[in-house]
VOGUKE-586635 format. One record per residue (C-alpha): residue in one letter; x, y, z. Coordinates in nm, 2 decimals, padded with zeros to 4 digits. Layout:
BEGIN
mardren;u;v;w
a;X;Y;Z;
...
***
This chain:
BEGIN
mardren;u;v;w
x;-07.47;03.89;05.34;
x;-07.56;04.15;05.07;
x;-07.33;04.30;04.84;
x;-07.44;04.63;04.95;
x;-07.45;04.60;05.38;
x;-07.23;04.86;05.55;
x;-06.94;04.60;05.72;
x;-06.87;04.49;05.35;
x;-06.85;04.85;05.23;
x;-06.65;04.93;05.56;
x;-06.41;04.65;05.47;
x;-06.37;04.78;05.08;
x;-06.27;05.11;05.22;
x;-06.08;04.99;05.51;
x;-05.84;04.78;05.20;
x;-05.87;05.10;04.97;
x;-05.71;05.33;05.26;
x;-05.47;05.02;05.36;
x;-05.31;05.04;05.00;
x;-05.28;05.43;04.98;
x;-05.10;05.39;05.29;
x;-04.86;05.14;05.10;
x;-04.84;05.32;04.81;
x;-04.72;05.62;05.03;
x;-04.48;05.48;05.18;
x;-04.34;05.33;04.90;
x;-04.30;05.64;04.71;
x;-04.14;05.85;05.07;
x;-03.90;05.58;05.05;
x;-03.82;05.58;04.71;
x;-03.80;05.99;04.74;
x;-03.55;05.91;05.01;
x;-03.31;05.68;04.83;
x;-03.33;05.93;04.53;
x;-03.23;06.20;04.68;
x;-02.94;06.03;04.72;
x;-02.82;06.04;04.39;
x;-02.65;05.75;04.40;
x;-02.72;05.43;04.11;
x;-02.77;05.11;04.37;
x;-03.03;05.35;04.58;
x;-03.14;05.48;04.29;
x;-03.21;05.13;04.15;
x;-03.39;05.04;04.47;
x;-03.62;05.32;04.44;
x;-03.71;05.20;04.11;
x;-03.80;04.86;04.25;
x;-04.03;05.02;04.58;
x;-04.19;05.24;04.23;
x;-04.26;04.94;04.05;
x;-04.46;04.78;04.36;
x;-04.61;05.13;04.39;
x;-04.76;05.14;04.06;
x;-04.88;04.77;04.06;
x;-05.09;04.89;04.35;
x;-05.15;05.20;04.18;
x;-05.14;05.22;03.79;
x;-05.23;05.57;03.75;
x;-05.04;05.73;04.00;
x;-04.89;06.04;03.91;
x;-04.61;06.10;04.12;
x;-04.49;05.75;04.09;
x;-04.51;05.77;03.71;
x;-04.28;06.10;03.75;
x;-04.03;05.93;04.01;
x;-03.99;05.64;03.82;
x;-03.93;05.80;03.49;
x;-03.70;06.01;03.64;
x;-03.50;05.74;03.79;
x;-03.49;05.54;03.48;
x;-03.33;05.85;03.28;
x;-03.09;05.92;03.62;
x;-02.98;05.57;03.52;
x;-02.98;05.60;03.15;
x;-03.23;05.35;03.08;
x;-03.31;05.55;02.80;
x;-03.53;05.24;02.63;
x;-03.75;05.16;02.95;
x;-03.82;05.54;02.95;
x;-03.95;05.54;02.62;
x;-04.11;05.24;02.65;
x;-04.35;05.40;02.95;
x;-04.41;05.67;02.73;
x;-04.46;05.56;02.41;
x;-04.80;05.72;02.32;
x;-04.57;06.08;02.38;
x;-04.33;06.00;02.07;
x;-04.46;06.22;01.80;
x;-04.29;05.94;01.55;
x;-04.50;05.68;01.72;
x;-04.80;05.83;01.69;
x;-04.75;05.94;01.34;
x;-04.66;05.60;01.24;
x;-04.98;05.43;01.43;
x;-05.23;05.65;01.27;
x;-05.11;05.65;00.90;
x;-04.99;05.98;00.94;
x;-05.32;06.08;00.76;
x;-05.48;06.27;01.13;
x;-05.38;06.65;01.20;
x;-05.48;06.53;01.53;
x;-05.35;06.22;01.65;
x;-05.08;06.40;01.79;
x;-05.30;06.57;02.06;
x;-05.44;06.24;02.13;
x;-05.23;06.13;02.39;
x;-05.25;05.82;02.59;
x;-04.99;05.76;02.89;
x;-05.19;05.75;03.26;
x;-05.50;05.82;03.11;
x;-05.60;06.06;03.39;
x;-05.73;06.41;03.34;
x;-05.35;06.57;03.38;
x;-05.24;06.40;03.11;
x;-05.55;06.51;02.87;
x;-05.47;06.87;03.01;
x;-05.15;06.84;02.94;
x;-05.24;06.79;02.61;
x;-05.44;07.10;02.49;
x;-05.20;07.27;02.36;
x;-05.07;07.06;02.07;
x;-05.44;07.01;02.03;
x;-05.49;07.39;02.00;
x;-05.22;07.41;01.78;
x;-05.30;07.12;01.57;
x;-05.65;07.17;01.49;
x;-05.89;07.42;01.25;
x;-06.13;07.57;01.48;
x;-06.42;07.74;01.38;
x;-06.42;08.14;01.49;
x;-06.75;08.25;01.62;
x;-06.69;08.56;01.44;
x;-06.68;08.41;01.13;
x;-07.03;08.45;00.93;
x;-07.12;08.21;00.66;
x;-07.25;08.34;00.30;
x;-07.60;08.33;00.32;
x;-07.54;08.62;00.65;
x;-07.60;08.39;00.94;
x;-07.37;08.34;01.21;
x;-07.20;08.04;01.22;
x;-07.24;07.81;01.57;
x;-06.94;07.61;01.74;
x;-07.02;07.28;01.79;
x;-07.12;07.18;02.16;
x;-06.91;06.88;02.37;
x;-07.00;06.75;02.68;
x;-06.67;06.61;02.72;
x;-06.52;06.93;02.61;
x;-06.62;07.11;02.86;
x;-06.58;06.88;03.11;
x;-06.19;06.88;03.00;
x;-06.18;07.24;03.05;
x;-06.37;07.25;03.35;
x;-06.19;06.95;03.47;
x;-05.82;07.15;03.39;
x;-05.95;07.48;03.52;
x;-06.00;07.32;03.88;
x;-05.68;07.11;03.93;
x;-05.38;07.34;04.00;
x;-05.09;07.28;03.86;
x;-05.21;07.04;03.59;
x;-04.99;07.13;03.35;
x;-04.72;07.11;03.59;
x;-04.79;06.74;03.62;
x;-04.80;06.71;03.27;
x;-04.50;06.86;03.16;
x;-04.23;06.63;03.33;
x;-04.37;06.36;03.06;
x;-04.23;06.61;02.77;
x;-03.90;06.70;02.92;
x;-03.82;06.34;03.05;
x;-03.90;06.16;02.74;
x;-03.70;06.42;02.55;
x;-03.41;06.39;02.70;
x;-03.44;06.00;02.63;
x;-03.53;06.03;02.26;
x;-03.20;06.28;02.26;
x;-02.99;05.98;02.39;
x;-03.16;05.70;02.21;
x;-03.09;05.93;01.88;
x;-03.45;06.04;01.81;
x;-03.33;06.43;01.76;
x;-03.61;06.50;01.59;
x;-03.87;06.38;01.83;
x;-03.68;06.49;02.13;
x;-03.66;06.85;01.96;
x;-04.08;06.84;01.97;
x;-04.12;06.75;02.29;
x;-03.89;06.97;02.46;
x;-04.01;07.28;02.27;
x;-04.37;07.13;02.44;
x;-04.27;07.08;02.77;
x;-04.07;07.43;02.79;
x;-04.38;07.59;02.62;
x;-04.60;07.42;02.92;
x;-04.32;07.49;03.17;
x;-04.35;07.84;03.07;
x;-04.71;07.87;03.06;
x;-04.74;07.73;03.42;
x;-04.51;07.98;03.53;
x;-04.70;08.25;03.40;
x;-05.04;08.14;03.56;
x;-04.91;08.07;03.90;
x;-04.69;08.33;03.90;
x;-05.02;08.58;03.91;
x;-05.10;08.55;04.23;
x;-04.75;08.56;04.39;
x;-04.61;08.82;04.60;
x;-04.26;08.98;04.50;
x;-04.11;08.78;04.77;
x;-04.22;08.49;04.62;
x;-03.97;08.56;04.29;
x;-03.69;08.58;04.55;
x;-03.76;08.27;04.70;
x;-03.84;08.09;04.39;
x;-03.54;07.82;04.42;
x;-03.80;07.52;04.37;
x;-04.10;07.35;04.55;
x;-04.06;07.35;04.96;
x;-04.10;07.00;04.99;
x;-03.82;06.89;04.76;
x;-04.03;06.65;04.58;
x;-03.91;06.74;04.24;
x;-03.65;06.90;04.08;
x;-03.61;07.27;04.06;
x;-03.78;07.42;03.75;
x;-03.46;07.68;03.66;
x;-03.21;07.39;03.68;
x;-03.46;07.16;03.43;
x;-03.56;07.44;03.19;
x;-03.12;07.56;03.19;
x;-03.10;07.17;03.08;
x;-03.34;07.19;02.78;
x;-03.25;07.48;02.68;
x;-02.92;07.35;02.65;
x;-03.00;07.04;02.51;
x;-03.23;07.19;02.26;
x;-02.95;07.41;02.18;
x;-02.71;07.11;02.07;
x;-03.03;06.94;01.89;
x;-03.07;07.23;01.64;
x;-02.72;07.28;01.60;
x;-02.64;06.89;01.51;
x;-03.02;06.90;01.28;
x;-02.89;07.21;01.12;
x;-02.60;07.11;01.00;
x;-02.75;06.77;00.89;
x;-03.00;06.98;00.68;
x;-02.73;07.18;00.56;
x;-02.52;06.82;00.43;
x;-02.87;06.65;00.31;
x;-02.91;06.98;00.13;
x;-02.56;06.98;-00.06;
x;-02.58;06.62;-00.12;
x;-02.91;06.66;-00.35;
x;-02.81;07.01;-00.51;
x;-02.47;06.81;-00.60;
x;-02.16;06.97;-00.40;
x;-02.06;06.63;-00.27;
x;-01.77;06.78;-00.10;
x;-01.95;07.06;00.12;
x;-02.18;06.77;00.21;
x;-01.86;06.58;00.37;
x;-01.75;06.90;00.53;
x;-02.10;06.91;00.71;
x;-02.15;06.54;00.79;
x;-01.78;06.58;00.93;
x;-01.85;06.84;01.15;
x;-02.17;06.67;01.28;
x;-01.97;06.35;01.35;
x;-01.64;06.52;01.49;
x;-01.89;06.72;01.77;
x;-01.73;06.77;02.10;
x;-02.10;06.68;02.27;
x;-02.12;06.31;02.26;
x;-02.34;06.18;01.99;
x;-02.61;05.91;02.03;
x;-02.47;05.62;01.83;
x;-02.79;05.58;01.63;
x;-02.76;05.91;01.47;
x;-02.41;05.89;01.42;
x;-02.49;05.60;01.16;
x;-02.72;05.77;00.97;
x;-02.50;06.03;01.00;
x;-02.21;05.81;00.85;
x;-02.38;05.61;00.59;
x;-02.48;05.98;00.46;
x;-02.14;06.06;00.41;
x;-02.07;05.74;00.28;
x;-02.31;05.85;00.00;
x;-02.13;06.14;-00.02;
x;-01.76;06.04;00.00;
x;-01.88;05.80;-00.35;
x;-02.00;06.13;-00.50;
x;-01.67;06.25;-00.47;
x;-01.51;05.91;-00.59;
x;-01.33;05.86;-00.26;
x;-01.46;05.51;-00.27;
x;-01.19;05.40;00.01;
x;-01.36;05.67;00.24;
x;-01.72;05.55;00.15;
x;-01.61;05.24;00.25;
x;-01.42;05.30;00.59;
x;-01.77;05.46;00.66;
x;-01.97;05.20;00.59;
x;-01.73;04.96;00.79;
x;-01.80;05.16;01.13;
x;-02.16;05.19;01.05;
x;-02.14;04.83;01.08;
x;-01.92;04.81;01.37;
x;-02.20;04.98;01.62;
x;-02.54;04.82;01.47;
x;-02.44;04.48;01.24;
x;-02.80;04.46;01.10;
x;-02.83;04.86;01.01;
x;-02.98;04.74;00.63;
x;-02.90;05.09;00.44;
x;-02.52;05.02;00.56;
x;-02.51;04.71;00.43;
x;-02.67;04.82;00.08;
x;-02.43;05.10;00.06;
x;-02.08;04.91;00.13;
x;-02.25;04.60;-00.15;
x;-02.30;04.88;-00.37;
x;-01.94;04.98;-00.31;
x;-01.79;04.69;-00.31;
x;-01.92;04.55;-00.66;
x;-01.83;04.93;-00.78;
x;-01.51;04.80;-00.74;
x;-01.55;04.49;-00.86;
x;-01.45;04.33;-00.57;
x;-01.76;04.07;-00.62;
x;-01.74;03.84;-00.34;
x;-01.71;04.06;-00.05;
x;-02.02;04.23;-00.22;
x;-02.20;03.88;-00.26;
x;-02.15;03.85;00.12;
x;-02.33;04.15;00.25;
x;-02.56;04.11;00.00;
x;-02.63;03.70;00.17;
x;-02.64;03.94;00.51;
x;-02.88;04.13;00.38;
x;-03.08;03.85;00.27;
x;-03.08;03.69;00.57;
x;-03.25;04.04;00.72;
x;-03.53;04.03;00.46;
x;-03.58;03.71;00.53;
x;-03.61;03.73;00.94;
x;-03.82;04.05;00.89;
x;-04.10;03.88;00.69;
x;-04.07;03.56;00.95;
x;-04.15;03.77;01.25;
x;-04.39;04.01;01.05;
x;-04.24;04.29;01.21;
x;-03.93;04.50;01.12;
x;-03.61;04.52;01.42;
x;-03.64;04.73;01.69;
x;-03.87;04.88;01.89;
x;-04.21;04.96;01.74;
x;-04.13;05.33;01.88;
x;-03.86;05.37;01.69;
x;-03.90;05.48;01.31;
x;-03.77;05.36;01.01;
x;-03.65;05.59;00.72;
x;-03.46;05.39;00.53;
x;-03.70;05.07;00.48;
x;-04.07;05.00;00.50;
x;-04.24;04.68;00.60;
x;-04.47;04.65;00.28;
x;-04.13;04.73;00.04;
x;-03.98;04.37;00.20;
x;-04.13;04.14;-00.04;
x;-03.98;04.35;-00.35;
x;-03.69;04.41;-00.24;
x;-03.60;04.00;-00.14;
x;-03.66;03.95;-00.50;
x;-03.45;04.20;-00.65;
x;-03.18;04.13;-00.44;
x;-03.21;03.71;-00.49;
x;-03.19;03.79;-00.88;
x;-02.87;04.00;-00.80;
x;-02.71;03.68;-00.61;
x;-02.79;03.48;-00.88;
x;-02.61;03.71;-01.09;
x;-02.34;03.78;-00.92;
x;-02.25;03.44;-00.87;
x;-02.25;03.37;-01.23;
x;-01.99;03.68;-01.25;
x;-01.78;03.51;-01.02;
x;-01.83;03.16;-01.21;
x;-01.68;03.31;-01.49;
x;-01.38;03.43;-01.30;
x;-01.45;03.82;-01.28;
x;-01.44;03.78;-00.89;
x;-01.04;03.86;-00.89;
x;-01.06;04.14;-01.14;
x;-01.06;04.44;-00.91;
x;-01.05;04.83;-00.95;
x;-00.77;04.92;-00.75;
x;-00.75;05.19;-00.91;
x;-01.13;05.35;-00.83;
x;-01.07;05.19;-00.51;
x;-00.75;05.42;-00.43;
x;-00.83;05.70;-00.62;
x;-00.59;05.72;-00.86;
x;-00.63;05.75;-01.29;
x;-00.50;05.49;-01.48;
x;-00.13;05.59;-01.61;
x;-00.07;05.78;-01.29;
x;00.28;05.88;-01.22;
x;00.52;05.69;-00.95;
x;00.48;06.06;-00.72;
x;00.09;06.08;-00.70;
x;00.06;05.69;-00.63;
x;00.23;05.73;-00.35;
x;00.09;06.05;-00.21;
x;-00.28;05.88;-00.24;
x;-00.15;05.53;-00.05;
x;00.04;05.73;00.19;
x;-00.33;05.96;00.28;
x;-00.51;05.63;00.28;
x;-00.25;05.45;00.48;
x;-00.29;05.72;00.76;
x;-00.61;05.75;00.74;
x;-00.77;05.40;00.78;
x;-00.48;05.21;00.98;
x;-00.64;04.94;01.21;
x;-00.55;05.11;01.51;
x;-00.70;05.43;01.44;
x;-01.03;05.30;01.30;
x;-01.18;05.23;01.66;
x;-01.13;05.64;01.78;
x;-01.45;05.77;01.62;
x;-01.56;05.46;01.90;
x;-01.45;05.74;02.23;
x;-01.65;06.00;02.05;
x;-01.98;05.85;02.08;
x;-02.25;05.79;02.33;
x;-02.38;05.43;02.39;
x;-02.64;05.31;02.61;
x;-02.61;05.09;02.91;
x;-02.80;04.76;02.72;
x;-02.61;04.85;02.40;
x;-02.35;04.55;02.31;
x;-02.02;04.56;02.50;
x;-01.77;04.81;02.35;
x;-01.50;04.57;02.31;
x;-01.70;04.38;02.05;
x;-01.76;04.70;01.86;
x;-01.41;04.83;01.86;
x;-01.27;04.43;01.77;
x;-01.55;04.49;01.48;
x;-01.45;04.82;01.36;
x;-01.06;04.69;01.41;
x;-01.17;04.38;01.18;
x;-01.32;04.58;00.91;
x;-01.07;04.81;00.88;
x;-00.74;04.60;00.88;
x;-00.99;04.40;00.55;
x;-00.96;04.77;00.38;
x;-00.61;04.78;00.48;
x;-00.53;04.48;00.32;
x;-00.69;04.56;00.05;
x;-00.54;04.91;-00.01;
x;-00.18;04.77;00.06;
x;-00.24;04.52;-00.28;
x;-00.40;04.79;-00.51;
x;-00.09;04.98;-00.42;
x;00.15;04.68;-00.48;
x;-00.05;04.56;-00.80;
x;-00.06;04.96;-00.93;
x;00.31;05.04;-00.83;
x;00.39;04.73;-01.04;
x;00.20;04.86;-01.34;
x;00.35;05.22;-01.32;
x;00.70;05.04;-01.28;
x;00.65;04.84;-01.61;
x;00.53;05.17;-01.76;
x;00.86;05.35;-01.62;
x;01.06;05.08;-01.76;
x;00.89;05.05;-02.14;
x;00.91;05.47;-02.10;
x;01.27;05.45;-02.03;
x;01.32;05.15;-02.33;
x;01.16;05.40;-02.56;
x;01.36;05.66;-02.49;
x;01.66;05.47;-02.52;
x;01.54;05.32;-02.86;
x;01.46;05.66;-02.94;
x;01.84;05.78;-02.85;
x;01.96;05.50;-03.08;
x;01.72;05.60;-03.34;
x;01.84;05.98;-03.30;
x;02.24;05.83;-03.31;
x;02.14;05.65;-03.59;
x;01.99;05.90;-03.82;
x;02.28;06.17;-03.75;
x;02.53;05.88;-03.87;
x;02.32;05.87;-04.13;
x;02.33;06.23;-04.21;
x;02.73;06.21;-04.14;
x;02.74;05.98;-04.46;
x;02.50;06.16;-04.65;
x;02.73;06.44;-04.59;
x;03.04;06.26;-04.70;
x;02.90;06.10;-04.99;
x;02.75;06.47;-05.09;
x;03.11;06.63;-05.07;
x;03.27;06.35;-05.23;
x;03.17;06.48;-05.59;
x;03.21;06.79;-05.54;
x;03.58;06.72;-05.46;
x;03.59;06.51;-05.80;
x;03.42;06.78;-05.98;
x;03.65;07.03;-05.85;
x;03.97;06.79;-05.95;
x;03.82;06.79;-06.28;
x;03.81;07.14;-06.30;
x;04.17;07.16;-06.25;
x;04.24;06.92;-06.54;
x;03.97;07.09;-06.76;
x;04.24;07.40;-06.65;
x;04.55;07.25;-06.76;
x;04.41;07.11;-07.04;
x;04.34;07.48;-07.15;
x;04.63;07.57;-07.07;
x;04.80;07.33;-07.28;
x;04.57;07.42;-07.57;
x;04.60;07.80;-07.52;
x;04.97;07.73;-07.51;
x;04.95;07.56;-07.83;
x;04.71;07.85;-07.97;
x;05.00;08.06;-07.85;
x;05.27;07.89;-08.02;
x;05.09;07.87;-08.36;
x;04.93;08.24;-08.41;
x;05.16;08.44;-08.50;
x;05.13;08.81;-08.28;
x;05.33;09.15;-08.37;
x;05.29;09.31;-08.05;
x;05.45;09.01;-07.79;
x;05.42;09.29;-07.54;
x;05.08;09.30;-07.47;
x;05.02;08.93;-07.51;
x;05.33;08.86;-07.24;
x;05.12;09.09;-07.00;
x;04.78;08.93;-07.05;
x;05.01;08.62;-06.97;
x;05.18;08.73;-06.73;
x;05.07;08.50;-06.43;
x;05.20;08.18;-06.63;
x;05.48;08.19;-06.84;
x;05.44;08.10;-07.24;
x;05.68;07.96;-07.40;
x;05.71;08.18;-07.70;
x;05.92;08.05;-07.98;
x;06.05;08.34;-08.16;
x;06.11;08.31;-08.49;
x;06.24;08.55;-08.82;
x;06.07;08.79;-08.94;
x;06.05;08.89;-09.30;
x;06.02;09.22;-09.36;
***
């Protein structure tokens, strides 16, 4: 038979219409358990999508449905996943980053809503030439002809409601990249998809009646969410984005302008959000103020930070640099030497698969494929060294002291207002809370083994904050005790010296007594000799030499006179 006789061209359309007529019932179905809005029917529609689309690869509305029901059941990772070639991230990262337009150059379904959908960001993106625009020499400047330019525009001008079909790729994978703690991403594509949403509106709403604005409580046949209750959810989400970005900024900002402190209060308020927070971002968002609580020299803090970094992603690599760095900052060398073996054991699976961890959609700020090789060296010539350190015994030598916070010679009081802080702050049984105020994904690790992680970590600091304060408190007792020795040696010294000064006293008023005692001899003495004076001169007028004399009585001999 030849490939081109009528029954065989009967029988390729006769299979043809057989598999629309699958493919439509599959996706009725699955409409039918959706609407539903319950997970196992919801699940099932997934699985009646996924036969849909291996009949049908391109098919729009299964494409919507089933990235609908995947975010319905927070499967945040097989949403991005389908869309990939939407992530502005991903395709930054593909292309070198280097192309103003590679991110207008969508893939996805590869059909002609999908290129529609993208003019916009191609408008926006790229330098066109104005035909107004006259070049130097006075002639008029052309625009440069494309067949399939045209045929784009031609193409989006006829189907109705292109746009509309394009959009649901923007808000659907923006809601994901919000959960799976791509902010920035899911910020750009919900600003698109509003911006199409909006644009839609405004061309279809042209040729409506004023009824029609009434009535406008979504489509008739229920196939799709209302467009009011979707754009009310981005609008809200894209509220919370720009708030929780904002405030990032603002901590990044104060961090690098070097107010340490006004970074924590930022990072704190980002962390301490009522709204759930994806756990991703809440990571970066507490190795940041990690950096920031060591600015400060809250080192205990830094730590803590680090330690629940850990707890929800064990192979997050700035984490781990960050809590080495603050470990051998307090010299406490071999818990540093073991994150730093962790981290070695990251390098070293990362140049084995060729690839870094992850997804390839998600993007990677803190470490760069091509900086692997470099970095593995430094960090085996840092082992080396610090196991020589701890060789030479320096392993138990730690700063308790930088650790809680405290200046060496610190009094008994501010001890133990700093241990008491500490003590409140990081007990083991408060370190899993900040675990309630997340938002983890259905294939993220059971919770139990994060909380028993972030329990483990922080009863380790606990420890370790209990013996600085013994090993400190010891110190400042010995220093109360040689204070108080020196004061009483300085008492005795004091008792001594006025005992001293008693007998210096004494022996000072002892000659004077003398001298005074010889005075009264030297006194008799003349006396005696002004007696005898008396008794030899002979006076004619006794009278006035008995009252010159008259306090002492003179013997006077009186004796004849010749006349």
């Amino acid at each position: 038979m030849a490939a081109g006789s009528p029954t065989l061209t009967a029988e390729k359309k006769r299979w043809w219409l057989s598999n629309k007529k699958v493919v439509d019932k599959y996706i009725r179905e699955a409409r039918v358990l959706i609407s539903t809005q319950e997970q196992s029917n919801v699940s099932a529609a997934v699985g009646l999508l996924d036969a849909a689309l291996a009949l049908s690869p391109r098919l729009e509305a299964a494409l919507e449905l089933r990235a609908r029901s995947l975010l319905f059941l927070r499967r945040f990772r097989e949403v991005a996943d389908m869309l990939q070639d939407y992530i502005p991230s991903f395709k930054v990262g593909s292309c070198g980053g280097g192309d103003d337009d590679s991110f207008s150059s969508l893939g996805g379904a590869g059909d002609h809503s999908s290129v529609a959908s993208s003019a916009p960001i191609s408008r926006e993106r790229a330098n066109l030439l104005s035909p107004a625009r006259e070049r130097s020499d006075g002639d008029r400047s052309f625009r440069c002809f494309s067949v399939s330019e045209l045929k784009r525009r031609l193409v989006a001008g006829l189907s109705k409601g292109s746009d509309r079909e394009g959009q649901w790729r923007y808000l659907v994978l923006g809601q994901a990249c919000c959960h799976l703690g791509m902010m920035e991403d899911a910020l750009v594509l919900l600003q698109i998809g509003r911006r199409l949403a909006s644009a839609a509106f405004r061309r279809e709403s042209v040729c409506w009646s004023d009824d029609s604005f009434a009535s406008f409580a979504g489509e008739a046949d229920g196939t799709a969410a209302p467009l009011p209750s979707v754009s009310e959810t981005a609008s809200q989400l894209l509220s919370h984005i720009k708030l929780v970005l904002r405030r990032r900024a603002a901590a990044m900002a104060a961090l690098d302008a070097g107010l340490p402190a006004e970074a924590v209060r930022h990072f704190s308020k980002v962390l301490d959000s009522r709204r759930g927070l994806p756990s991703s971002f809440a990571a970066s968002c507490l190795i940041g103020r990690a950096a920031a609580y060591r600015a400060t020299g809250r080192l205990a803090d830094a730590i803590a930070d680090c330690n629940r970094a850990l707890a929800l992603y064990p192979s997050c690599i700035a984490a781990l640099r960050s809590r080495a760095d603050l470990f051998e900052a307090v010299r406490a060398l071999a818990d540093c030497l073991h994150d730093l073996e962790h981290l070695k054991l990251l390098y070293d699976a990362i140049l084995r698969d060729r690839k870094l961890p992850g997804p390839p959609w998600r993007p990677h700020r803190d470490v760069r494929y091509r900086d692997i090789p470099a970095n593995l060296r430094a960090l085996t010539t840092r082992i080396q060294q610090l196991r020589g350190r701890i060789a030479g015994g320096e392993g138990n030598d730690v700063d308790y002291y930088a650790l809680i916070g405290v200046r060496r010679g610190c009094s008994r009081k501010e001890l133990e207002r700093a241990h008491l802080l500490l003590t409140l702050k990081h007990k083991p049984e408060k370190a899993v809370g900040f675990v309630d105020r997340l938002e983890f994904l259905d294939d993220h690790r059971d919770l139990d083994a994060i909380r028993d992680q972030a329990r483990m970590s922080a009863s380790i600091l606990y420890r370790m904050l209990q013996k600085g304060y013994a090993n400190i408190m010891v110190a400042v007792m010995d220093e109360e005790a040689a204070v108080k020795q020196r004061a009483k040696e300085a008492a005795a010294a004091a008792a001594a010296a006025a005992a001293i000064q008693v007998a210096a006293a004494k022996t000072a008023d002892k000659p004077k007594a003398d001298r005074n005692a010889g005075g009264k001899e030297c006194c008799k003495g003349s006396e005696k000799a002004a007696a005898a004076v008396f008794q030899g001169v002979f006076c004619r007028d006794l009278a006035v030499v008995g009252s010159m004399l008259s306090h002492r009585a003179i013997p006077v001999k009186y004796e004849a006179l010749s006349c």
